[in-house]
C-alpha positions as CSV (number, residue, x, y, z in Angstrom):
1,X,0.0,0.0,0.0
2,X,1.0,3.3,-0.9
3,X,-0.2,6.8,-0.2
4,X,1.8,9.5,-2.7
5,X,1.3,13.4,-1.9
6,X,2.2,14.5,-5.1
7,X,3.6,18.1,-5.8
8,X,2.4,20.5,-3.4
9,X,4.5,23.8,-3.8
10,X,8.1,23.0,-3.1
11,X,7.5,19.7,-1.5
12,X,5.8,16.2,-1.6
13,X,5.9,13.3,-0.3
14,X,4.6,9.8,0.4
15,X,3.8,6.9,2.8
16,X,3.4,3.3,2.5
17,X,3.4,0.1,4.2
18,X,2.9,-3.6,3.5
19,X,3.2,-7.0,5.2
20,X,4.0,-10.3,3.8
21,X,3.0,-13.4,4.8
22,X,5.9,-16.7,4.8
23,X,4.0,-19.9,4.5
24,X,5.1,-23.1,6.6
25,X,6.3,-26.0,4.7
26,X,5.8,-29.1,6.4
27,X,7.9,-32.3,6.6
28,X,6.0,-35.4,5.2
29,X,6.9,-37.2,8.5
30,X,5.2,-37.0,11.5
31,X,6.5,-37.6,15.2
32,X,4.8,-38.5,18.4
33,X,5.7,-38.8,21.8
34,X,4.0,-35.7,23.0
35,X,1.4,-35.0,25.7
36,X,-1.8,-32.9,25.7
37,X,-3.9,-32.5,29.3
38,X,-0.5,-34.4,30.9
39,X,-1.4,-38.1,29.1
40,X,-0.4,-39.3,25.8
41,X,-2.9,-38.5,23.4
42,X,-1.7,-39.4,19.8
43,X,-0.8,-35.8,19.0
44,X,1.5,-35.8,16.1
45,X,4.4,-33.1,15.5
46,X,4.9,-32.7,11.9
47,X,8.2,-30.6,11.0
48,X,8.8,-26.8,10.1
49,X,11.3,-27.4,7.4
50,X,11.6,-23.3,7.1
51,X,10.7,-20.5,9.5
52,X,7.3,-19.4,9.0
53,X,5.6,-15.9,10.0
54,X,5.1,-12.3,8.5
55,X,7.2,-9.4,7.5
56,X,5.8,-6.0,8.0
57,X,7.3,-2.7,6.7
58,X,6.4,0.9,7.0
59,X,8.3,4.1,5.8
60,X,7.6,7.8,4.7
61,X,10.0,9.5,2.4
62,X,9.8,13.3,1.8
63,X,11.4,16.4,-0.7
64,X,12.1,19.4,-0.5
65,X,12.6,21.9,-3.3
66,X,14.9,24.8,-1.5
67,X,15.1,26.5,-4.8
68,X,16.1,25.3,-8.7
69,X,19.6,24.7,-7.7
70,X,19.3,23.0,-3.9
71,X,17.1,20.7,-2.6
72,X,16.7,18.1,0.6
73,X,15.3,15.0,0.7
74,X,14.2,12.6,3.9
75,X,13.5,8.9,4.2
76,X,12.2,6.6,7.1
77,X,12.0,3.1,7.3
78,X,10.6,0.5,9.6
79,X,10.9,-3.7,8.9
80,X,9.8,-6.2,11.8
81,X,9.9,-9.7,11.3
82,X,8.3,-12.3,13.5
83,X,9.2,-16.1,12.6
84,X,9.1,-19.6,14.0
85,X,9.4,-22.8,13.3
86,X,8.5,-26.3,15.3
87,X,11.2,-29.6,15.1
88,X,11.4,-32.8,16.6
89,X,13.4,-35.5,15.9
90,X,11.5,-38.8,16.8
91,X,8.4,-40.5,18.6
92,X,10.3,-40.9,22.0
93,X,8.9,-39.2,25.2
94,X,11.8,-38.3,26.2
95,X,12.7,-36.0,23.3
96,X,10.9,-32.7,23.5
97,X,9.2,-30.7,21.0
98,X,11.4,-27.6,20.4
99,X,10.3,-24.2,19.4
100,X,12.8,-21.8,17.5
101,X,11.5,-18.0,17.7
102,X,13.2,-15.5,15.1
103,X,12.2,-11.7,16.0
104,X,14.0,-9.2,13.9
105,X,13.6,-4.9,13.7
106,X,15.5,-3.2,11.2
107,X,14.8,1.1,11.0
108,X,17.0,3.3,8.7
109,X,16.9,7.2,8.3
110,X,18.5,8.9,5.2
111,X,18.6,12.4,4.4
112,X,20.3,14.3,1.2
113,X,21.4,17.5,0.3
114,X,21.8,17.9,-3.3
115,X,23.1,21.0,-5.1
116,X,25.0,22.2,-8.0
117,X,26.4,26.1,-9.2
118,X,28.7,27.0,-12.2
119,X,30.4,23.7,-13.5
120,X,29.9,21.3,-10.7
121,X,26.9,19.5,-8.7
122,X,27.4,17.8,-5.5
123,X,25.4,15.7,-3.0
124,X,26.0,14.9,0.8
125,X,24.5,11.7,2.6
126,X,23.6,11.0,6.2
127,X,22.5,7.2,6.6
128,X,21.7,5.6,9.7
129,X,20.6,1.9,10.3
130,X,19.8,-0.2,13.4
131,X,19.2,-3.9,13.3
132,X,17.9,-5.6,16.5
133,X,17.5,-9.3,16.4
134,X,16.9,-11.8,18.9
135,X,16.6,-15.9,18.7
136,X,14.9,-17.7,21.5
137,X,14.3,-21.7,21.8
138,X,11.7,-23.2,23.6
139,X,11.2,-27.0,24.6
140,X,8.0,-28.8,25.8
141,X,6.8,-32.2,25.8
142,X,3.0,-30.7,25.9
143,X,1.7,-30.1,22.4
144,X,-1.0,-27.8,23.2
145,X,-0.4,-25.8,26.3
146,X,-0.9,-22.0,26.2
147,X,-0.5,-20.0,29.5
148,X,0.1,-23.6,31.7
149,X,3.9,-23.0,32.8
150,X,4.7,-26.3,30.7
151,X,7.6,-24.6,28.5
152,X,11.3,-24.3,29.2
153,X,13.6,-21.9,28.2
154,X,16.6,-23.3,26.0
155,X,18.6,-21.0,24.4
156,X,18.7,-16.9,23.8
157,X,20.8,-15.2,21.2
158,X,20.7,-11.6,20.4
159,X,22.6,-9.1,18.6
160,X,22.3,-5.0,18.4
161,X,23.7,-3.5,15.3
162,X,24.2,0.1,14.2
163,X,25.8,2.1,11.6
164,X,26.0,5.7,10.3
165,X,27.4,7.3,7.9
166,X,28.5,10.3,6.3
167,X,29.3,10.6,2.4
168,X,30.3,14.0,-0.1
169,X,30.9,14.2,-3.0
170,X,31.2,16.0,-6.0
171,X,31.5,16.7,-10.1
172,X,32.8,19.2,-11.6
173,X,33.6,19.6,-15.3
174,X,37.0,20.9,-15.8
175,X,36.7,21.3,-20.0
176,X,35.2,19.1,-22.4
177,X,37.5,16.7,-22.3
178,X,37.8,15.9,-18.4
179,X,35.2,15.5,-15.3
180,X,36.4,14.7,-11.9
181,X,34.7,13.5,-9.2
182,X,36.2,13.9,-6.0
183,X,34.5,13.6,-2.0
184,X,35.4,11.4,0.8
185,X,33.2,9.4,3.8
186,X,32.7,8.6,7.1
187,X,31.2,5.7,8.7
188,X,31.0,4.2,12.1
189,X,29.6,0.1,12.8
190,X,29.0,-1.1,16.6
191,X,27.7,-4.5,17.3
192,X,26.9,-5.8,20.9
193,X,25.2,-8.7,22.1
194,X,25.6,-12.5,23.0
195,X,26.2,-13.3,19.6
196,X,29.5,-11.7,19.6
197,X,31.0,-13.7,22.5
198,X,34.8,-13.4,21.3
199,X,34.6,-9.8,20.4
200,X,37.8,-8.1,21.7
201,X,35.3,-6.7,24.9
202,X,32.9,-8.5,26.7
203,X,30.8,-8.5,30.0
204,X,28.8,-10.5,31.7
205,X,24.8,-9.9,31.6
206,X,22.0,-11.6,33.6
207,X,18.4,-12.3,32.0
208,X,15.2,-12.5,33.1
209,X,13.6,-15.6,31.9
210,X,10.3,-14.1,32.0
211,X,11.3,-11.5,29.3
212,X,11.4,-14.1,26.1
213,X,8.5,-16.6,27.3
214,X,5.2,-16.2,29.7
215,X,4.3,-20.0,29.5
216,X,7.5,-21.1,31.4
217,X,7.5,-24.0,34.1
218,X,7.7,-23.8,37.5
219,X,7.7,-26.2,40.5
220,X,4.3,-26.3,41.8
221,X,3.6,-23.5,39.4
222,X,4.6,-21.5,42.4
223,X,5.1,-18.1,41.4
224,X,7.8,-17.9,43.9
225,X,9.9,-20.4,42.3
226,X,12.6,-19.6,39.5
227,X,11.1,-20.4,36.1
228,X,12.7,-23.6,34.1
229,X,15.8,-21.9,32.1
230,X,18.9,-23.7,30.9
231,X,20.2,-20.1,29.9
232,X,23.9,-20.4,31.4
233,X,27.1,-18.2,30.4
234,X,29.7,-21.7,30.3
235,X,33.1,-20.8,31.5
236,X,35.5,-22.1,28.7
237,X,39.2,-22.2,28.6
238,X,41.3,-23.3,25.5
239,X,43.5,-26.0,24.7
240,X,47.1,-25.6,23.3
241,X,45.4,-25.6,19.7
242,X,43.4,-22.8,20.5
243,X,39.9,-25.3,20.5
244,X,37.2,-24.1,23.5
245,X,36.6,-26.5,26.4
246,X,34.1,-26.4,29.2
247,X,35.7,-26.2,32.6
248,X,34.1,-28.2,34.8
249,X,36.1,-27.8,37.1
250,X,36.1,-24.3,37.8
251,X,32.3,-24.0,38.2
252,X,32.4,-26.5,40.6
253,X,35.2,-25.7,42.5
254,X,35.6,-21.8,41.8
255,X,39.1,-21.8,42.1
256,X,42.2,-21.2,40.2
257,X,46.0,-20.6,40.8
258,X,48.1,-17.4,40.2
259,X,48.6,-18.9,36.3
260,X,44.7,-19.1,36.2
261,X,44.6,-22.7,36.3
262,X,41.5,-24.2,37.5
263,X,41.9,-26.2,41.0
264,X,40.0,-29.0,42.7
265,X,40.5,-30.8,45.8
266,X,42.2,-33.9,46.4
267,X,39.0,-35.8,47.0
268,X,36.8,-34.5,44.1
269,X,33.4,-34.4,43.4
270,X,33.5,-37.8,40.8
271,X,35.3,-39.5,43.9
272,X,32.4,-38.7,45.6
273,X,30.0,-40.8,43.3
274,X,32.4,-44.0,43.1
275,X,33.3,-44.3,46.1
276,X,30.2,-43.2,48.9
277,X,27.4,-45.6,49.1
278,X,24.5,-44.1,51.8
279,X,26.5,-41.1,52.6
280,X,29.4,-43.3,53.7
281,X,33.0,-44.0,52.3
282,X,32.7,-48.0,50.9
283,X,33.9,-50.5,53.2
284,X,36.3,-51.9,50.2
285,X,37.5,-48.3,49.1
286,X,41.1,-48.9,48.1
287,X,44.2,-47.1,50.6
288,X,44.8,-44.2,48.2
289,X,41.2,-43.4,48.3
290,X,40.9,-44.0,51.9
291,X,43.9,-41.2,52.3
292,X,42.8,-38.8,50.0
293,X,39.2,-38.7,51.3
294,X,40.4,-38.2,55.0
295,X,42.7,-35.7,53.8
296,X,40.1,-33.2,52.4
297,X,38.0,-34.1,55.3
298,X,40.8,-32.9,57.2
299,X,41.3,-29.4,54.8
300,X,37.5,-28.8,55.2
301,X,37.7,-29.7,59.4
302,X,40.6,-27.4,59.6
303,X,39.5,-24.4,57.0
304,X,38.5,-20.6,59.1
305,X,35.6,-20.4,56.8
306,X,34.3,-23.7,58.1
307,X,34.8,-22.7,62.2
308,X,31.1,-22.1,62.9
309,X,30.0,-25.9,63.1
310,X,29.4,-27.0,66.1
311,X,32.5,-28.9,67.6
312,X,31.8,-32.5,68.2
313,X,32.9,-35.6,66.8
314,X,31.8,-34.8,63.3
315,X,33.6,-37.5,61.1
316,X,35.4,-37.3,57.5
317,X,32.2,-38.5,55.7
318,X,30.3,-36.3,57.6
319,X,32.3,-33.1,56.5
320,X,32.0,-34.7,53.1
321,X,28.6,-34.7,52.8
322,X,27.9,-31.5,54.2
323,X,30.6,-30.3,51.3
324,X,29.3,-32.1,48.4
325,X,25.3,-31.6,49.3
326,X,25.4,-27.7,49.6
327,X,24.3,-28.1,53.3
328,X,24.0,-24.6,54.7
329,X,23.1,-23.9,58.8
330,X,18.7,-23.4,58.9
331,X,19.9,-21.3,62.2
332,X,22.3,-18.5,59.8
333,X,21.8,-18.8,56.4
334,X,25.5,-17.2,56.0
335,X,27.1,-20.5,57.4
336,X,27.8,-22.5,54.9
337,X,30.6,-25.2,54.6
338,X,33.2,-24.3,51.4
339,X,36.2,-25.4,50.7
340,X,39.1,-22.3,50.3
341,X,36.3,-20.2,50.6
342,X,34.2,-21.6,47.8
343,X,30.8,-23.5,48.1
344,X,31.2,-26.3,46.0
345,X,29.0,-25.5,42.8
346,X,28.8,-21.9,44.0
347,X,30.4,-20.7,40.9
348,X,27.5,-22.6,39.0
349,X,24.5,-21.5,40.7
350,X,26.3,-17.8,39.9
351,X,26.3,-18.4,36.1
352,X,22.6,-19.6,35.8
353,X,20.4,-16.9,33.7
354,X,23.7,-15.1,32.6
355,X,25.2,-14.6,29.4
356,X,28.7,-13.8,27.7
357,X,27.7,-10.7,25.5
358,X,30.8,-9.0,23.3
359,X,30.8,-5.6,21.3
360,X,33.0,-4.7,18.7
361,X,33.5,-1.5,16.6
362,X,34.6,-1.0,12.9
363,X,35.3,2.7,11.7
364,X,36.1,3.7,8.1
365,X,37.3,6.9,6.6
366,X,38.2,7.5,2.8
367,X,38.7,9.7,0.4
368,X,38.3,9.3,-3.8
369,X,39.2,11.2,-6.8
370,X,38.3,10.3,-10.2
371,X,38.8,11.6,-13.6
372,X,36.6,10.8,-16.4
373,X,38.0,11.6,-20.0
């Protein structure tokens, strides 16, 4: 749709608009393994091979006749695009149906001078764009479930990109044998957001689940309760190839060395699991294990941090359960046992609903001359 002004003294201008509908297509398979009303009803998934949604647009573009020789013109322009698409993989139960949400905003201003006098004509150009774009998954095993906390929040990925530039130039016809065309530019790019996690600067940002979905899960469907998220900012550190790992480690433990080398105790937390049956150390546990379990026993017995529990006869597995099962005192909820002054999965716990987010900055100057004979 279009709405032109036409000439109306020195100026016109016009408006228009439009939206454009993107039709799914669907796999020929169907998949299963879905509930509706929290019992298996027979409801099939059938594939989004493409995102699917509309694309609106909206602008307004206007002149301006300053006289024969000078003149302005101004444009505005607005695109939002709202996509999705549904996968899943087979008829198990225990796969979930995922949800992939594409929102996208794009607005651009332009304005122009244009002019000429004697033997030359020249224009200048003022741009500005933004692009805002965010992608958000969502799993559930409920097919139909609107406003029923059944949802969990997967994944989020956003970026923020701007540029604006600057741009003169000009012709001017030096005889009849020669024009030149001369001007130079200026533009400046910035890009932040969690897409740009090795960007030469980045911070740490914490998200609100709530913000990309209204339909999340809860326990109880207690609004007290955190909402089900597996949003987490993943510490990685890099091999001598330069390839990303995740440290485990470190978000268990929290603690590195003066080299920044991640540090556990000598009784870890997979020790734990092999070798602890009912809260107790096996009665066949080898000598080494035996040693290195009453060792950190003895670290965590002997650590300042740990001096509020009561003393007593508290024994090695004891300490080690306390460690390992985030026990903190019901009496002071600031007593808590840690180990070098670290719960064990504090580091973890700190991480969930928080995001790596980089920005990054390109700027560009030129200049040009050209001669045309």
């Amino acid at each position: 749709m279009r709405a032109d002004s036409g000439q109306i003294g020195k100026f016109r201008f016009d408006i228009y608009g439009g939206k454009r509908d993107i039709m799914p297509a669907y796999s020929k398979n169907t998949f299963g393994g879905v509930l509706h009303g929290g019992t298996s009803d027979g409801t099939r998934v059938r594939n989004s091979l493409r995102y699917y949604g509309d694309i609106k647009d909206i602008g307004f573009t206007a002149a301006y006749d300053i006289n024969a020789n000078h003149g302005l013109t101004l444009g505005l322009d607005h695109i939002a695009e709202d996509m999705q698409r549904f996968v899943k993989h087979s008829n198990s139960d225990m796969e979930d149906r995922q949800q992939f949400k594409r929102t996208v905003t794009r607005d651009t201003y332009r304005m122009t001078y244009t002019g000429r006098g004697g033997a030359s004509d020249w224009q200048v150009d003022l741009d500005y764009a933004k692009m805002r774009g965010d992608d958000i998954t969502l799993v559930s095993n409920r097919a139909h479930s609107k406003y029923e906390g059944k949802n969990r929040l997967d994944y989020i990925d956003d970026i923020l990109h701007s540029q604006w530039s600057i741009k003169a130039s000009a012709n001017t016809q030096i005889n009849n044998d020669h024009l030149l065309t001369y001007g130079f530019g200026y533009s400046k790019e910035t890009g932040e957001g969690s897409r740009l996690k090795n960007a030469p600067q980045t911070y740490m940002r914490a998200i609100n689940p709530w913000d990309y979905d209204k339909n999340l899960f809860t326990q109880d469907g207690s609004s007290d309760k955190p909402p089900l998220s597996r949003v987490h900012d993943y510490t990685l550190n890099y091999d001598e190839n330069g390839i990303p790992q995740y440290d485990y480690d470190y978000e268990m433990y929290g603690l590195r060395d003066a080299n920044g080398r991640t540090l556990k105790p000598i009784y870890d937390y997979k020790d734990y699991l092999e070798n602890v049956r009912n809260d107790y150390l096996r009665p066949d546990a080898p000598p080494d294990v035996r040693a290195r379990h009453h060792a950190f026993a003895e670290e965590l017995r002997n650590d300042p941090n740990n001096a509020w529990i009561r003393p007593g006869n508290l024994s090695d597995d004891m300490y080690l359960w306390l460690y390992y099962n985030r026990v903190i005192d019901e009496d002071d909820p600031t007593h808590r046992i840690t180990y070098k002054g670290r719960m064990f999965g504090e580091e973890y716990y700190l991480r969930q609903n928080k995001q790596t987010v980089g920005k990054a900055e390109i700027k560009k100057e030129y200049l040009f001359v050209q001669d045309t004979w």
